[in-house]
C-alpha positions in Angstrom: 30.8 -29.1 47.4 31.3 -31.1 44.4 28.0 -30.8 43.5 27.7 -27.2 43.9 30.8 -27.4 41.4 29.3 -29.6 38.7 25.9 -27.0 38.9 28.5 -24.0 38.0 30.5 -25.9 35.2 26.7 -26.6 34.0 26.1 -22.8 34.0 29.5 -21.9 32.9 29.3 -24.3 30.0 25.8 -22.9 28.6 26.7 -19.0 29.2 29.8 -20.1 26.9 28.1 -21.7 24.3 28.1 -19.7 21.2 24.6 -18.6 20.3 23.4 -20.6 17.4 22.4 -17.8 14.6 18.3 -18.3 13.2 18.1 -20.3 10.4 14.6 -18.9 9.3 13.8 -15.0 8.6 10.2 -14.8 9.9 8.0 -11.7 8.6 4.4 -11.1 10.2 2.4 -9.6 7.4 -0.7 -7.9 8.7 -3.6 -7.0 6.1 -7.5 -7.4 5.5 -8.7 -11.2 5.4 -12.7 -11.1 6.1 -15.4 -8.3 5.0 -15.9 -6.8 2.5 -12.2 -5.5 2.2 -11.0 -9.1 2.1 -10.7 -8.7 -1.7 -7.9 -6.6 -1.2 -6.0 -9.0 1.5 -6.0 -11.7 -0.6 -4.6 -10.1 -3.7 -1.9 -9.1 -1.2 -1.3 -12.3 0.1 -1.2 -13.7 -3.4 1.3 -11.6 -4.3 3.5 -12.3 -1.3 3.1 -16.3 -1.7 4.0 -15.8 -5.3 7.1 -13.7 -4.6 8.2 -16.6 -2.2 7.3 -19.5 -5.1 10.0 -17.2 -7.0 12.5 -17.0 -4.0 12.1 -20.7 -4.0 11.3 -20.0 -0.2 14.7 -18.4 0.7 16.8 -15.1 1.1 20.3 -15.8 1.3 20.9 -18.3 3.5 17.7 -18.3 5.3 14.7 -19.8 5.0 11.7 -18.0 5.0 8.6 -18.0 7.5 5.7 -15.7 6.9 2.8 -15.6 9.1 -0.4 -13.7 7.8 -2.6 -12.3 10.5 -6.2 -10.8 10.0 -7.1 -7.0 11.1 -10.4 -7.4 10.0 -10.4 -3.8 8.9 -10.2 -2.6 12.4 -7.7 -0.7 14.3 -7.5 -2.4 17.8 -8.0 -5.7 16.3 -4.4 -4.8 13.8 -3.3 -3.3 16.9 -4.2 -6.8 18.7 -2.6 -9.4 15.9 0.8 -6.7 16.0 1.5 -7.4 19.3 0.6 -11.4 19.4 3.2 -11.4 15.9 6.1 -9.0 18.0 5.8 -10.5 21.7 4.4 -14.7 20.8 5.2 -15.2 17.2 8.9 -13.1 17.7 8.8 -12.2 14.0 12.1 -10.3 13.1 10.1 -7.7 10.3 6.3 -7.0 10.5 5.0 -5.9 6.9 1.5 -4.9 5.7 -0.9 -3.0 6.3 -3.9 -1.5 4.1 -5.4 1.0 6.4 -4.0 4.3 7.7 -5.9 3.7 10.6 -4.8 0.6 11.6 -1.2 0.8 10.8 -1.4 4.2 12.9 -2.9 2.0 15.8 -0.5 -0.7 15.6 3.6 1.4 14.7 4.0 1.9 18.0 3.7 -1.7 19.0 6.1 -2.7 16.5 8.5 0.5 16.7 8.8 0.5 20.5 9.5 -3.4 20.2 13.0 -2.2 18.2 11.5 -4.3 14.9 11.6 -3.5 11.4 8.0 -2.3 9.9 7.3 -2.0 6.6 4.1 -0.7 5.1 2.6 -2.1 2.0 0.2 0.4 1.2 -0.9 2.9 4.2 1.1 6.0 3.4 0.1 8.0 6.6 1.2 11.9 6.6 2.2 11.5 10.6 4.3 9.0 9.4 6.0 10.8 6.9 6.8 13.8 8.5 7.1 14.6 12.6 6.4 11.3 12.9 9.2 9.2 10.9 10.9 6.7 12.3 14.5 5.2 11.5 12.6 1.7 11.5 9.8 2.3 9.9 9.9 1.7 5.6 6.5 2.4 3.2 7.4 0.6 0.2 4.2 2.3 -1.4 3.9 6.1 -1.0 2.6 8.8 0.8 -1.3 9.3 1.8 -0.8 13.0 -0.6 1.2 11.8 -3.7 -1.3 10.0 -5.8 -4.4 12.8 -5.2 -1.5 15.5 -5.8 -1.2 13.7 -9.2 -4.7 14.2 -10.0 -4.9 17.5 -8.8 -2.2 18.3 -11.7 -4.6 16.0 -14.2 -7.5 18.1 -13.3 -5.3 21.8 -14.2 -4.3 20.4 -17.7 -7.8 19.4 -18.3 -8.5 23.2 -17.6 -11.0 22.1 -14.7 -12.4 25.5 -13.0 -14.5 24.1 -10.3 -14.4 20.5 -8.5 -16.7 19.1 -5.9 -14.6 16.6 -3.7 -16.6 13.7 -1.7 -14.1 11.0 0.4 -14.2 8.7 3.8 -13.8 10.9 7.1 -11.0 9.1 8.0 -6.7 9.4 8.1 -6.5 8.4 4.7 -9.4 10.3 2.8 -7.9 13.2 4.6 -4.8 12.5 3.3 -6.2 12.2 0.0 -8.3 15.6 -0.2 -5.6 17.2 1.4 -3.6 16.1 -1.6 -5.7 17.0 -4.6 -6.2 20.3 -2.9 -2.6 20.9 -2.9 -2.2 20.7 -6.7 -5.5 21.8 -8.1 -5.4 25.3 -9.0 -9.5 25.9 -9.5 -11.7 26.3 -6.9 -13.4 23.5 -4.2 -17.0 24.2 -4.9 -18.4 21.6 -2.4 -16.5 18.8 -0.3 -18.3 16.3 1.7 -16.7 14.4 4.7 -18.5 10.7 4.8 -18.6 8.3 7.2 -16.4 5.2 6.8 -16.8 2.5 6.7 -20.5 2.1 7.3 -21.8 4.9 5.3 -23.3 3.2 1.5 -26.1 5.8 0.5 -24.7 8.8 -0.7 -28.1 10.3 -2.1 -27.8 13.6 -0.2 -24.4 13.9 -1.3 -25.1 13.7 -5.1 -28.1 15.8 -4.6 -25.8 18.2 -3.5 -23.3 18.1 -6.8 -26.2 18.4 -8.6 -27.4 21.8 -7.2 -23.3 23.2 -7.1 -23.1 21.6 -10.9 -19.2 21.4 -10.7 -17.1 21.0 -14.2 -15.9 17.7 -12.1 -16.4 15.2 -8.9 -13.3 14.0 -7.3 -13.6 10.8 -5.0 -11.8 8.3 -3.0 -13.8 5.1 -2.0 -11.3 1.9 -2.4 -12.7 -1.4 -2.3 -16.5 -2.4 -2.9 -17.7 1.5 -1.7 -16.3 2.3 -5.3 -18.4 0.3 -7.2 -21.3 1.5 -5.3 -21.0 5.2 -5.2 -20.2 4.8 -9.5 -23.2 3.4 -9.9 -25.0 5.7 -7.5 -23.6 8.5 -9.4 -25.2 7.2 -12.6 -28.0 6.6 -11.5 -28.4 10.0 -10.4 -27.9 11.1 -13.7 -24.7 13.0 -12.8 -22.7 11.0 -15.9 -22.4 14.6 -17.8 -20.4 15.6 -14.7 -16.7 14.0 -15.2 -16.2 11.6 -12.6 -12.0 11.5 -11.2 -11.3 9.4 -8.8 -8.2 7.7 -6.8 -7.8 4.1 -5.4 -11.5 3.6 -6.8 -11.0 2.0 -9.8 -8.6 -0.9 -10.2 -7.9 -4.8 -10.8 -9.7 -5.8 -8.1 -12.6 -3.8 -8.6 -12.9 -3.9 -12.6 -14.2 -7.4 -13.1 -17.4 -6.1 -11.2 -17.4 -3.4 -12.7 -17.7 -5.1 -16.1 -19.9 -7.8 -15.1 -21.8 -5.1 -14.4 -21.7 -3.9 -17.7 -20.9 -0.5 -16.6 -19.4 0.6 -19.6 -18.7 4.2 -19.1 -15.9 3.8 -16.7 -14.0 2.6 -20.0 -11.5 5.3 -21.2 -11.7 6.9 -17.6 -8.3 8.1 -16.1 -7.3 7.9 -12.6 -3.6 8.2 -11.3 -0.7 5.7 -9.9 2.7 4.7 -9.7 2.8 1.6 -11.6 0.3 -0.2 -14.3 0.3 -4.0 -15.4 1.8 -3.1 -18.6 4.5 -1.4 -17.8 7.6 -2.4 -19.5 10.4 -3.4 -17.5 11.7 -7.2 -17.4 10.7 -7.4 -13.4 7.6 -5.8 -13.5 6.8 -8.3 -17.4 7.7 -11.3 -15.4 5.6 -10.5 -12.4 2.4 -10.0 -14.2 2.7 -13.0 -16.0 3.5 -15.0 -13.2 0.4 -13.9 -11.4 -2.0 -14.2 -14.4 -1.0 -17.5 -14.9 -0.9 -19.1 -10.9 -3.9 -16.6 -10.2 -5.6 -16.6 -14.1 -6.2 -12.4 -12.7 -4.1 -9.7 -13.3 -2.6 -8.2 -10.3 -3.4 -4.8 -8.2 -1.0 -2.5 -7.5 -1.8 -3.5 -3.8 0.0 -7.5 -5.0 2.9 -5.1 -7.0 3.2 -3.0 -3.6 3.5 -6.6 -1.7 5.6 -8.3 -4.0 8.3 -5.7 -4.3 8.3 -5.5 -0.2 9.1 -9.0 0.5 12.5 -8.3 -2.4 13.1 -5.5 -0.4 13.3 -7.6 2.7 15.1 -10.4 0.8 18.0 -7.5 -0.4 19.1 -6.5 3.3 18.7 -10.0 4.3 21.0 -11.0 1.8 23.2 -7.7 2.7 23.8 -8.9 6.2 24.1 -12.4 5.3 21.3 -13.3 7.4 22.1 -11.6 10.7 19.4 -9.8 11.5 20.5 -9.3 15.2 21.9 -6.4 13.5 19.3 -4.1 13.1 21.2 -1.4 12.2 23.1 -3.1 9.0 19.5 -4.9 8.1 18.0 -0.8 8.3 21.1 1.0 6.7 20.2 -2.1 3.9 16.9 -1.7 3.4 17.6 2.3 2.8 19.7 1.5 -0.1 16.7 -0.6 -2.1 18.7 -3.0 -3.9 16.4 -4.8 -5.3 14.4 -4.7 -8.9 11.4 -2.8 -8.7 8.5 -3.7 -10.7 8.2 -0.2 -11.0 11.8 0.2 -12.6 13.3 2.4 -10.7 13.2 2.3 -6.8 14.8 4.6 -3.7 13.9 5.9 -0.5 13.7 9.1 0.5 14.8 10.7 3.7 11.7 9.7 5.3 12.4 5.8 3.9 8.9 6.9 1.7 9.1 6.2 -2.0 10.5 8.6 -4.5 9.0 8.0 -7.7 7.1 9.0 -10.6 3.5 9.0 -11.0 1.4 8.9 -14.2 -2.0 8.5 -15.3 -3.6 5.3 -16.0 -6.5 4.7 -18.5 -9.1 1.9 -18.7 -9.0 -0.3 -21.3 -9.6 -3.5 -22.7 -7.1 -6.2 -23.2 -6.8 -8.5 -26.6 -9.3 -10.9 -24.8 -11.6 -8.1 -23.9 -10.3 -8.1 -20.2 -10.7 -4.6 -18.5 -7.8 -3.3 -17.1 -5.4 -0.6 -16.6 -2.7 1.0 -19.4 0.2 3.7 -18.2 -0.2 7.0 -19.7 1.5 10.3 -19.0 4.1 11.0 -16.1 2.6 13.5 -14.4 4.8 13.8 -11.3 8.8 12.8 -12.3 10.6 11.5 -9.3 8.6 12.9 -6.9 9.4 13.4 -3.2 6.2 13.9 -0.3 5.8 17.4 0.7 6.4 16.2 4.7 9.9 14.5 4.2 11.2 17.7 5.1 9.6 17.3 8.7 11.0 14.3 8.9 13.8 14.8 11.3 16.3 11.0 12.0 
């Protein structure tokens, strides 16, 4: 009997025990680390061990764990690395995410699990609209916003006629469907092309050259970029103004100038933020990474590095208790944090509202191509799905 009674005190006294609170916040961050896509991985992850060099490697009281995880640019392998980070690694936000494919794969993992996610750069419309979620967070913007931008670039240009070429998946979709939204001329062509294996594009070009558009819109991020440009020289399509999204940017323009390829300078494309914008946070930031990094950042490491302040804002809201999912949420909705952007807030959706302007290529003082902010062209600008949004 007495034994029977020292086993229950035993139970008794660890059922009473106060549960001893986490002393570390730990954030799975899920993005591209091998192919060819790597490039833009690593600028991500560069921006996110930079924003924890500034942090001095806490928020509030908690120290902070982040464990990077490869989707090697494939949907069931993100899907794969989601679920080891939610169900072995029992991260308590998952963040990331390049691909619209692959964070479409992998929400539902992370969603169903109860768990924060917060998108770096995918901007899905299914996850803008019917498909929102109260936990889900894009600290980026929406698949439509940037392409909409250009669309309005293109009608004060007084283009008549456009030819469109992009990747046949969720996010070239996305970003046709956007330019075609804005662009008040007429589609005189638009070509669907397989992604990510497809790096010829002759037939296509021989195509724009029969339609002769007054312009060629495209969307090929990452090293397809730099190949279809020089494609489209080569072709001899250069009289044809070349507008592009998510084609052109830090991490492609050192190739592009080793290349030599000259005629992208002066070339406009449209975004939220540029390196020389001029608010202290976004200053700071730049100069930070060009000196740890000697590059200048992407907007995928300014996307990166405002997330993880994001996520250090509601931690330091709730004082570190993130059992309390609902006071870490209701804290990340209010964005107190500084942008890099400037200003920062969520819309209904928990997508960006923001402004977007156009951005020129230039050189720098030390003949370094990059980026400069132009225009606004959309002022504080909502998605046109937040209003199917319904949490």
């Amino acid at each position: 009997m007495c034994r029977y009674l020292l086993v229950l005190w035993a139970l008794i006294s660890i059922l009473s025990t106060p549960a001893v609170a986490s002393e570390t916040v730990r954030i799975g961050f899920v993005t591209t680390l091998t192919t060819g896509a790597a490039v833009i991985g690593e600028d991500m992850r560069d921006a996110v061990k930079l924003a924890l060099d500034v942090m001095n490697g806490k928020m509030g009281p908690l120290k902070v764990e982040v464990i990077f995880e490869n989707d090697a640019f494939n949907p069931q392998t993100g899907k794969q690395v989601t679920e080891k980070l939610i169900k072995r690694d029992e991260v308590d936000v998952v963040a990331g995410y390049i691909w619209s494919h692959v964070l479409l794969a992998s929400a539902p993992v992370v969603l169903r699990s109860g768990k924060v996610l917060i998108s770096v750069n995918a901007g899905p419309s299914k996850l803008a609209g019917a498909g929102c979620h109260p936990n889900f967070f894009n600290v980026s913007w929406q698949n439509d916003q940037i392409p909409m931008a250009m669309g309005e670039v293109l009608n004060r240009r007084g283009v008549k006629s456009l030819y469109v070429i992009a990747p046949n998946y969720a996010a070239g979709k996305d970003m046709v469907a956007g330019v075609e939204r804005t662009f008040r001329g007429v589609v005189v062509g638009k070509d669907m092309t397989a992604w990510p294996d497809q790096i010829d594009w002759s037939a296509e070009l021989t195509k724009v050259r029969a339609t002769k558009p007054e312009a060629v819109f495209i969307f090929y991020p990452g090293k397809h970029g730099l190949s279809f440009i020089k494609q489209y020289t080569q072709a001899g399509l250069a009289d044809i103004p070349l507008y592009s999204v998510f084609t052109i940017d830090a991490l492609s323009l050192p190739r592009f100038q080793e290349a030599g390829m000259e005629e992208i300078l002066g070339t406009d494309m449209t975004m939220f933020w540029a390196p020389d914008m001029g608010n202290i946070k976004n200053k700071e930031f730049v100069e930070r990474f060009k000196s740890k990094y000697g590059r200048y950042p992407s907007f995928y490491a300014a996307q990166s590095y405002d997330a993880m302040f994001l996520i250090k804002s509601a931690v330091e809201a709730v004082e570190g208790d993130l059992d309390d999912v609902k006071a870490f949420r209701a804290s990340l909705e209010k964005a107190d944090f500084d942008s890099v952007r400037g200003e920062f807030k969520f819309g209904p959706n928990h997508f960006p509202i923001q402004n977007f302007y156009t951005r020129t290529v230039v050189r720098d003082s030390e003949d370094v191509w990059t980026t400069s902010l132009g225009e606004v062209v959309l002022q504080q600008h909502a998605d046109v799905h937040a209003s199917e949004c319904k949490m």
